[in-house]
C-alpha positions in Angstrom: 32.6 -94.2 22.7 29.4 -96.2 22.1 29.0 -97.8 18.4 26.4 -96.3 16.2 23.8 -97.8 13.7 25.3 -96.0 10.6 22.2 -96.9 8.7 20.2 -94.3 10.3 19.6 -91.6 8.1 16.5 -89.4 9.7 18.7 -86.5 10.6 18.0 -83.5 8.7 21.3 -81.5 7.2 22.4 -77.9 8.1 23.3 -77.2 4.8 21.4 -79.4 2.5 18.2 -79.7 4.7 18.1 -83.2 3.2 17.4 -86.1 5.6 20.5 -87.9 4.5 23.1 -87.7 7.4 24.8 -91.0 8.4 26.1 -91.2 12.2 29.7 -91.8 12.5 30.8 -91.4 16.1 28.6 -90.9 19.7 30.6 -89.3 22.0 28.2 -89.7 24.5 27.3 -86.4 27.1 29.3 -83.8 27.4 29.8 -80.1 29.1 30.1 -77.4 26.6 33.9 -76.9 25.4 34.0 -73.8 26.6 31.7 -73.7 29.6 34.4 -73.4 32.5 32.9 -73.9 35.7 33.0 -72.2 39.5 33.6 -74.7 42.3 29.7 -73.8 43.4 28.5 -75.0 39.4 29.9 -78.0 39.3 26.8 -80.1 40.8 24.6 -78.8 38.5 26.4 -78.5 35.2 24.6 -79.2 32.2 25.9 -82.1 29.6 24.8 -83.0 26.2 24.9 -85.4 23.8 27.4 -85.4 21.0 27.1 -87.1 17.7 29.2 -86.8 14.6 27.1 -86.8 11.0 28.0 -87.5 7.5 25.9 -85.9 4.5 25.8 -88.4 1.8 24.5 -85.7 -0.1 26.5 -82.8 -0.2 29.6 -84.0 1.6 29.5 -82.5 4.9 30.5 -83.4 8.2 28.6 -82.4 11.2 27.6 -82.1 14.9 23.4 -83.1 14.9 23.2 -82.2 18.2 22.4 -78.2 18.4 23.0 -76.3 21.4 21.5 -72.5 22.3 24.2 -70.9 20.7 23.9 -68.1 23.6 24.9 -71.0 26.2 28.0 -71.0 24.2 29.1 -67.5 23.0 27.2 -65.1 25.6 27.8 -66.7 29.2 31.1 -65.7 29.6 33.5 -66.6 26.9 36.6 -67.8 27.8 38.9 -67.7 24.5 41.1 -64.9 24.1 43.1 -64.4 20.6 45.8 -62.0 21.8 46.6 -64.4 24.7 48.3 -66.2 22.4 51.6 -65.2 20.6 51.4 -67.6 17.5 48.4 -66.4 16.7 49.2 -62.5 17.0 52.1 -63.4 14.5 49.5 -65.2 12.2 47.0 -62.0 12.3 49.6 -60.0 11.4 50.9 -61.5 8.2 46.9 -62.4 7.6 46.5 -58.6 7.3 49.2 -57.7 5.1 48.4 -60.4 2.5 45.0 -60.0 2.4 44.6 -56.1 1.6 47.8 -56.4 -0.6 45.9 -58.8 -2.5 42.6 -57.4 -3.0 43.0 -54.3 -1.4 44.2 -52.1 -3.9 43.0 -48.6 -2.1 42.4 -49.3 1.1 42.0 -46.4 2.4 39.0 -46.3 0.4 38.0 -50.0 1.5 35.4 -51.6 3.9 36.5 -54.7 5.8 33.5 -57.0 8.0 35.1 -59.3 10.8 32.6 -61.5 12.3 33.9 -63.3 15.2 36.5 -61.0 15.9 37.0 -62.2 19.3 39.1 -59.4 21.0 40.6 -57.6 18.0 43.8 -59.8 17.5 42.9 -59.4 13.5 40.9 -55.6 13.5 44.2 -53.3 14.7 46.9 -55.1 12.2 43.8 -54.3 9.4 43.8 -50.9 11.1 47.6 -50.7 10.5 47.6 -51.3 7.0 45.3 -47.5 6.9 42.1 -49.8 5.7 39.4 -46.8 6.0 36.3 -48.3 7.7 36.6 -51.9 9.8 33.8 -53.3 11.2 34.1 -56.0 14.1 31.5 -57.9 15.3 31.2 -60.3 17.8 28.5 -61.4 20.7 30.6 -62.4 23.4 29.9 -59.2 25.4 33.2 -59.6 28.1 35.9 -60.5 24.9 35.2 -57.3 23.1 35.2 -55.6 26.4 38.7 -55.7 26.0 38.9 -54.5 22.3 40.2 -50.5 22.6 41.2 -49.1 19.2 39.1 -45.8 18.1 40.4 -47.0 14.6 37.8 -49.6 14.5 33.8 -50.1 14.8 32.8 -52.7 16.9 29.0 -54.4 17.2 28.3 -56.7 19.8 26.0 -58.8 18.1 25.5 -62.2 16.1 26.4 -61.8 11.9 23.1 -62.2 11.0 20.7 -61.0 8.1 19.5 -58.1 10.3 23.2 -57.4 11.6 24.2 -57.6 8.1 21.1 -55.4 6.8 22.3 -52.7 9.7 26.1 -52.6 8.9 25.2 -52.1 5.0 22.5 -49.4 5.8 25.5 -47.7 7.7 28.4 -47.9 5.9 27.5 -49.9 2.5 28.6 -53.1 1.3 31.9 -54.7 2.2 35.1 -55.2 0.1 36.3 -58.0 2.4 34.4 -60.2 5.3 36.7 -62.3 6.9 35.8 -64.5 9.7 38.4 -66.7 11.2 38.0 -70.2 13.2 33.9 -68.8 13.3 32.1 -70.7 10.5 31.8 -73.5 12.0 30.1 -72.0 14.8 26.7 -71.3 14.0 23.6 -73.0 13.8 21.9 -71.4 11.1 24.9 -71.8 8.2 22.3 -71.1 5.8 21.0 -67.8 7.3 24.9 -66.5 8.0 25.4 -67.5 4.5 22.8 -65.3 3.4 24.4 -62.2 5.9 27.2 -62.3 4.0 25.2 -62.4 1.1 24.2 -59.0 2.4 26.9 -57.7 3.3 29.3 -58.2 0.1 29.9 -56.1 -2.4 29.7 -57.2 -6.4 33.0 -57.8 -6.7 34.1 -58.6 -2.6 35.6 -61.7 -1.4 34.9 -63.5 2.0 37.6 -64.7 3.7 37.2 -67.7 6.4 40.0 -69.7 8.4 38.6 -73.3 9.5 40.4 -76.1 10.9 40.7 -78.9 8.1 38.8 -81.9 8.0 41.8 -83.5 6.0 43.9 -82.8 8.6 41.5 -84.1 11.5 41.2 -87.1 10.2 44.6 -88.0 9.1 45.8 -87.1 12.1 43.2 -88.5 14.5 42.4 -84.7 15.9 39.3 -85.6 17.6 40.3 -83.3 20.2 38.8 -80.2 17.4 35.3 -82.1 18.0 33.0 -80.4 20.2 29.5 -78.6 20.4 30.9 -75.2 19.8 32.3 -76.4 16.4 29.5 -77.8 14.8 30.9 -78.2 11.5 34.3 -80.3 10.1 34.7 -78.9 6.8 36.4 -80.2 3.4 36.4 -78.8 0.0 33.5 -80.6 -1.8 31.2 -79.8 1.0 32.2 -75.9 1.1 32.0 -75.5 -2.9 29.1 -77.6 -2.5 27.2 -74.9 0.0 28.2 -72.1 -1.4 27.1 -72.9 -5.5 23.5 -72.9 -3.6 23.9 -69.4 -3.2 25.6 -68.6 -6.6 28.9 -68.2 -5.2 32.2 -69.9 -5.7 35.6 -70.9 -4.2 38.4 -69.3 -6.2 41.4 -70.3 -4.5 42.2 -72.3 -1.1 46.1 -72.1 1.2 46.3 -74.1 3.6 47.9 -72.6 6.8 49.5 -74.2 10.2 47.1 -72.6 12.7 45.2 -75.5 14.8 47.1 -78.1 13.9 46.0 -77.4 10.4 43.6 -75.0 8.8 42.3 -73.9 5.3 41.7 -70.2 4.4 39.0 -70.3 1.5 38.8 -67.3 -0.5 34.6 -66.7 -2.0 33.2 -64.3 -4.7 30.0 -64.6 -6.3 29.9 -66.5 -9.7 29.8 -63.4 -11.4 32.8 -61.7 -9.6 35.7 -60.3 -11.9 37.6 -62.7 -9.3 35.8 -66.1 -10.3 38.5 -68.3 -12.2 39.3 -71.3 -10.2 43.3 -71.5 -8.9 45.5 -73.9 -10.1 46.4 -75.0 -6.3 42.4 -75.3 -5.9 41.8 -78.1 -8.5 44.3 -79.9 -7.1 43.2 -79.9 -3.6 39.6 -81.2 -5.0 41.2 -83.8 -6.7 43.3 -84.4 -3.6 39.8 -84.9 -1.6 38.2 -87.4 -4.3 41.3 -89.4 -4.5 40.9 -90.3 -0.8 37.1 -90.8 -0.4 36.2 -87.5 1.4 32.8 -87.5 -0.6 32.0 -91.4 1.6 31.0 -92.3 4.8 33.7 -94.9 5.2 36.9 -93.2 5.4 35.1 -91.7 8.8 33.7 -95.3 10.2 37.5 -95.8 10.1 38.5 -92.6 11.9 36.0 -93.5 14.8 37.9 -96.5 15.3 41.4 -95.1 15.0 40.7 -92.3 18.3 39.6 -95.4 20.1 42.8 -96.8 20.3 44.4 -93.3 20.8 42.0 -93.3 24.0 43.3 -96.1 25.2 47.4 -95.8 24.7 46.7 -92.4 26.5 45.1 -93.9 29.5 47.2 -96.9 29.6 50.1 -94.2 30.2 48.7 -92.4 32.4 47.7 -95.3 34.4 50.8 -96.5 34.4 52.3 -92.8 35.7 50.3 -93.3 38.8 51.1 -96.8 39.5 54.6 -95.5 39.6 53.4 -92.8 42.0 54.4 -90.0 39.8 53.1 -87.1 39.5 50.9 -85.2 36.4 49.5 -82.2 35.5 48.1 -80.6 32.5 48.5 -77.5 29.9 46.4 -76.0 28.0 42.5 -75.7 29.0 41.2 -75.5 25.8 37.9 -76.4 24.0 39.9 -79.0 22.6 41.1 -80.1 26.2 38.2 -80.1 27.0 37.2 -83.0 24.5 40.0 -85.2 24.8 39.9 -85.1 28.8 35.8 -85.8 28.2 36.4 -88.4 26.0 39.1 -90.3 27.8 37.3 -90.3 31.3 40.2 -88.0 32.7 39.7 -86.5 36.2 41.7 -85.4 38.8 43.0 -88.8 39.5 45.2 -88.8 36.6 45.7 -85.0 36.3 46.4 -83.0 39.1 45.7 -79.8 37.8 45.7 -77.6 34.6 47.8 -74.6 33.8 47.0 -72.0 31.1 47.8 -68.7 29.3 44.8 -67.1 29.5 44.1 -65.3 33.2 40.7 -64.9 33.0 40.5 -69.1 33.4 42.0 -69.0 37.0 40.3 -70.3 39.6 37.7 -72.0 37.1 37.5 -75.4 36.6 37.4 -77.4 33.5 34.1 -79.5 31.8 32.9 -82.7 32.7 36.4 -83.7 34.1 36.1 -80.7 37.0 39.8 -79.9 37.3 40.9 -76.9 39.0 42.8 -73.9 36.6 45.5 -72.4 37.4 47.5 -69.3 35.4 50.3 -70.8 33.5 53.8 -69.6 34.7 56.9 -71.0 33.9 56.8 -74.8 35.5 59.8 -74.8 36.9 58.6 -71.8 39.5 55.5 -74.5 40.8 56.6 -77.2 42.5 58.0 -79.5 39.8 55.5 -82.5 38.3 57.1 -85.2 36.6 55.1 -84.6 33.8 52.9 -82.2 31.7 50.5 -83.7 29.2 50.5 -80.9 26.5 46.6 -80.9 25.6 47.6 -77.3 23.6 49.5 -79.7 21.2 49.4 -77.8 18.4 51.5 -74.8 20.4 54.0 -77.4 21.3 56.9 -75.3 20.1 56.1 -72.2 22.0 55.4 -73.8 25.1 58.8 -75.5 25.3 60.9 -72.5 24.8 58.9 -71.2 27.7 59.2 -73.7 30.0 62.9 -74.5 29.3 64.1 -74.9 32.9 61.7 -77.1 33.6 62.4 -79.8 31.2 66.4 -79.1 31.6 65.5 -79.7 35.4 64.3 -83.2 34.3 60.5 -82.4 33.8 58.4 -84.3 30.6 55.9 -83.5 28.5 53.3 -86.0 27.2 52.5 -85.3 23.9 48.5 -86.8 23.0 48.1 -86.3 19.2 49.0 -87.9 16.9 50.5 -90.2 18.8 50.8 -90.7 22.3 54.6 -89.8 23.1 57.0 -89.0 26.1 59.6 -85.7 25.3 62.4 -85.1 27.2 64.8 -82.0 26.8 66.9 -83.6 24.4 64.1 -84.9 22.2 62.3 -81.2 22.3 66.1 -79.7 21.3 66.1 -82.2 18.9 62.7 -81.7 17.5 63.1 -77.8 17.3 66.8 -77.6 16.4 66.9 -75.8 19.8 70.8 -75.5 21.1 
């Protein structure tokens, strides 16, 4: 990581438009997060750089380095929701709270999805008989693979003319939700005003993000990278959205991620706008520990250094001793940390993964090859697995059982860098 001149402050913010944000961290060039590679791309594959901003304005933490969002979203995306089975258990229970909660009729109800990915959230919505559902998304080959007749599905950006169409059609919206999406998008202020659009008088929108809090106190640098552009804590969301008359009226914090908030929005005049309990406390929470100062994410930058190292000084070690590594989990966040620590093939053979539509590709910047994740102890056996889906840590050991009772180990990177065997993982998960 190259050091910064924090004093800088001539970059512009997306939500403010104020020249006021403060560099924290350069992570130098990188490949897109998600930009998986062919063997015959890897010559010419694009990088950019990557610096972290702080708005001493209105709080909030950013990427100022803006990328074509198509190079990102339309070129093939490679995330797929229903690949993983924590987070169809998630969707599921996000569907019955939500129209229990402000669904009273909703039959009679219109629901919004932006960012629906593949419909992990749209058919659970469909389940609880909500009477129009309306999925948009633009990665053309994800929502390929959405078939429900129950739902209506646009491949498009949320946008003021998307938002303008979908109202023209079937009228304002009860509910938008968009989940692990709005930090995504270039243009916060012109999605903001979509949903503006797109929301009835009295309609909430939903949103799932992954938590600054819980990035920084646990040193998840590994959530930082071009396609999220934004890190977001309290003060900067209430912040954004009082521009636009609306308000936060209640906040839950939620496990998915390694940590996420779901933030619940009406407009100021909404029969709904009467501040939670739970919410005042979580914005006192945030002022307590300096989340409205630059400082508190100098220190962070600093703190993911040494993380960097520890990982490679084990993994150096590992190949001194001639042992053998591989890696699970080609993720966007994978992606960062492998970028960040300088990790080739050199220290990782290969990675595995859930999702079969990365086989055969190979990861960003560190150009290792993919292959479909099967149970481990069915390849021939590595020594070790560095776990770079962290955050599913539990589900992958109950699927790959054999292979640590055979004597396999997985390499946990975040929070801290830590060895598991099979009696540490039993341990850990009160597995018998």
């Amino acid at each position: 990581m190259v050091d910064v001149n924090v004093n800088c402050k001539n970059y512009e913010c997306a939500f403010c438009k104020i020249f006021n944000v403060e560099l924290i961290t350069d992570f130098g060039n990188m490949g897109l997060a998600g930009g998986f590679l062919t063997h015959s791309q890897l010559e010419k594959e694009p990088c950019y750089p990557m610096n972290l901003g702080f708005c001493s304005d209105c709080y909030a933490v950013q990427i100022v380095d803006k990328i074509d969002p198509d190079e990102m979203f339309k070129k093939g995306y490679f995330y797929f929701s229903s690949s993983i089975g924590t987070l169809c258990s998630h969707f599921n229970e996000y569907a019955v709270e939500v129209v229990s909660r402000f669904l009273p009729t909703p039959e009679n109800a219109i629901i919004i999805e932006f960012g629906c990915n593949d419909g992990v959230l749209l058919s659970p919505l469909a389940d609880m008989n909500v009477g129009t559902i309306i999925g948009v998304d633009p990665a053309t080959n994800v929502i390929e693979k959405i078939n429900d007749s129950r739902v209506n599905i646009i491949n498009s950006y949320f946008d003021e003319h998307c938002a303008n169409t979908v109202v023209d059609e079937f009228g304002q919206a009860d509910l938008i939700i968009a989940n692990n999406v709005f930090a995504h998008v270039n243009d916060i202020n012109g999605l903001t005003r979509a949903i503006d659009i797109g929301l009835s008088e009295n309609g909430v929108f939903i949103f799932e993000v992954h938590y600054l809090g819980k990035i920084i106190e646990e040193m998840q640098y590994d959530m930082i990278y071009h396609e999220h552009i934004y890190y977001y804590s309290l003060l900067a969301i209430e912040n954004h959205f009082h521009r636009y008359k609306m308000m936060v009226f209640d906040i839950k914090e939620v496990k998915n991620h390694g940590g996420s908030i779901r933030v619940h929005v009406c407009r100021e005049n909404s029969k709904l706008a009467m501040p939670s309990p739970q919410l005042n406390a979580f914005r006192a929470s945030e002022i307590n520990k300096g989340f409205d100062n630059i400082s508190i994410f100098k220190k962070f930058g600093q703190k993911i250094n040494k993380q960097k190292c520890d990982l490679l000084g084990l993994l150096n070690k590992i190949k001194d001793e001639r042992k053998t590594v591989i890696g699970y989990g080609a993720s966007g966040r994978a992606n960062t940390m492998l970028q960040f620590c300088g990790i080739d093939s050199s220290l990782v053979g290969f990675m595995v993964d859930d999702a079969p539509a990365k086989k055969g590709f190979y990861t960003p910047g560190s150009h290792l090859r993919i292959e479909a994740s099967i149970p481990l102890s069915d390849v021939e056996r590595p020594d070790y697995v560095v776990i770079f889906a962290w955050t599913f840590l539990k589900e992958i050991c109950l699927r790959n059982m054999k292979y640590l009772e055979a004597g396999g180990k997985f390499i946990v990177p975040l929070p801290d860098v830590k060895i598991l065997d099979v009696e540490a993982i039993k341990s850990l998960f009160s597995i018998k």
